[in-house]
C-alpha positions as a printed Julia matrix, in Angstrom:
105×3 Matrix{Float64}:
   0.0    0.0    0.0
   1.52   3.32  -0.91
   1.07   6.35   1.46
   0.63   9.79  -0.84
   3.14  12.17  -0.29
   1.22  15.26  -0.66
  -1.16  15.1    2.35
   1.86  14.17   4.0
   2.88  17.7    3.24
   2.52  20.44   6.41
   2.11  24.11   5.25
   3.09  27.28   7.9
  -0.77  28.18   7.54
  -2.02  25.17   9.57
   0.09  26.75  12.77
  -0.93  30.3   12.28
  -2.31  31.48  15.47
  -6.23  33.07  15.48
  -6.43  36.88  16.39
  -8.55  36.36  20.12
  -9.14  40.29  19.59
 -11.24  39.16  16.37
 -12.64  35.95  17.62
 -13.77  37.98  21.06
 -15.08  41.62  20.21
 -15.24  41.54  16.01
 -12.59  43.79  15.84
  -9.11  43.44  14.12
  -6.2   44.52  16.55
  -2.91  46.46  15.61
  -1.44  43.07  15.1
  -3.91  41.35  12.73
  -2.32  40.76   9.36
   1.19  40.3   10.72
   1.23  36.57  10.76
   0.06  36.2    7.2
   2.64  39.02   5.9
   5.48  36.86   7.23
   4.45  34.32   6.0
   4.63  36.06   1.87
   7.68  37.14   3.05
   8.91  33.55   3.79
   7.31  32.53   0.08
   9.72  35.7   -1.4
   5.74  37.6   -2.08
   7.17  40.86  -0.73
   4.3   43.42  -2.31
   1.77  41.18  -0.98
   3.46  41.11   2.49
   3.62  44.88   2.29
  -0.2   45.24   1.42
  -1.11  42.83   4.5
   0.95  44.42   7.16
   2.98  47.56   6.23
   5.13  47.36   9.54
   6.67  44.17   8.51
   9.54  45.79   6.99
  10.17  47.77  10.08
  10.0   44.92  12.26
  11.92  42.8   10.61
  14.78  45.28  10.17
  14.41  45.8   13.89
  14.72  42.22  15.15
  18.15  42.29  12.97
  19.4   45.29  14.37
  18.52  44.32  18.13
  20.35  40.68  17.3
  23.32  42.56  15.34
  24.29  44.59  18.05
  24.07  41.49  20.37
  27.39  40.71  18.85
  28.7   43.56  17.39
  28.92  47.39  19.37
  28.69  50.46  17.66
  28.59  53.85  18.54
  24.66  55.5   18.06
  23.03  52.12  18.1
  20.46  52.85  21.2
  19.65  56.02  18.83
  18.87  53.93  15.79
  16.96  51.04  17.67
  14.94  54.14  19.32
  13.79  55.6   15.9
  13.32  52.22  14.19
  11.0   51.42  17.43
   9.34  54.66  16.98
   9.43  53.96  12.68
   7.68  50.94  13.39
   5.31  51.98  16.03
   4.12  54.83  14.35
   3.59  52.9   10.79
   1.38  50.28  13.31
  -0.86  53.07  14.64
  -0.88  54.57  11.54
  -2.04  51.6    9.86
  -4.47  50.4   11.84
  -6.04  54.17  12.36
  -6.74  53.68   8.55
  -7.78  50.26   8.73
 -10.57  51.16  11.12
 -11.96  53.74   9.3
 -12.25  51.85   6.47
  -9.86  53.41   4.63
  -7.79  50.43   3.73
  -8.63  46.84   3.37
C-alpha cells in the first residue's frame, strides 16, 4: 500500500495562530495581518506582504538590528533602535487608524 506524499505535506498556515481580539469583540487589533505578511515574506511575495501588514519591513529590520548589536557594538546604536521602534510603532498606529476607518482593506 503506498502512502501519498502530498497530504503528507505540512504548510506554515495550519500553525498560524487566530487573532482572540477578532474571535472575542469583532474587531481586528494592531497586530492582525502580521502573521500572514510573514508568511509572503517567507514565500519571497514581498508586495503582498507589504499590502497585509505595512510594519513588517520595520520589524523585521528591527529584530536584525537588536540581534546585530548582540554581537557587534557600535557607537549611536540605542539612537537607531529608538527611531526604528518609533518607525515601526508609528507605521502600526498609523495603519491600523486607517484600517478602522475603512480606509484600507
Amino acid at each position: 500500500m503506498k502512502i501519498p506524499l502530498v497530504p503528507l505535506l505540512v504548510s506554515i498556515e495550519d500553525f498560524m495562530l487566530p487573532c482572540m481580539n477578532k474571535k472575542l469583540f469583532g474587531i481586528d487589533c494592531p497586530g492582525c495581518g502580521m502573521q500572514r505578511a510573514a508568511v509572503h515574506l517567507i514565500k519571497g511575495e514581498f508586495g503582498a506582504a507589504f499590502e497585509m501588514y505595512p510594519a513588517i519591513y520595520g520589524l523585521v529590520a528591527l529584530v536584525f538590528f537588536v540581534l546585530f548589536t548582540q554581537f557587534v557594538k557600535f557607537r549611536f546604536q540605542t539612537q537607531i533602535k529608538i527611531a526604528l521602534g518609533i518607525i515601526t510603532g508609528a507605521t502600526i498606529i498609523i495603519n491600523y487608524i486607517l484600517k478602522m476607518n475603512n480606509l484600507i482593506h
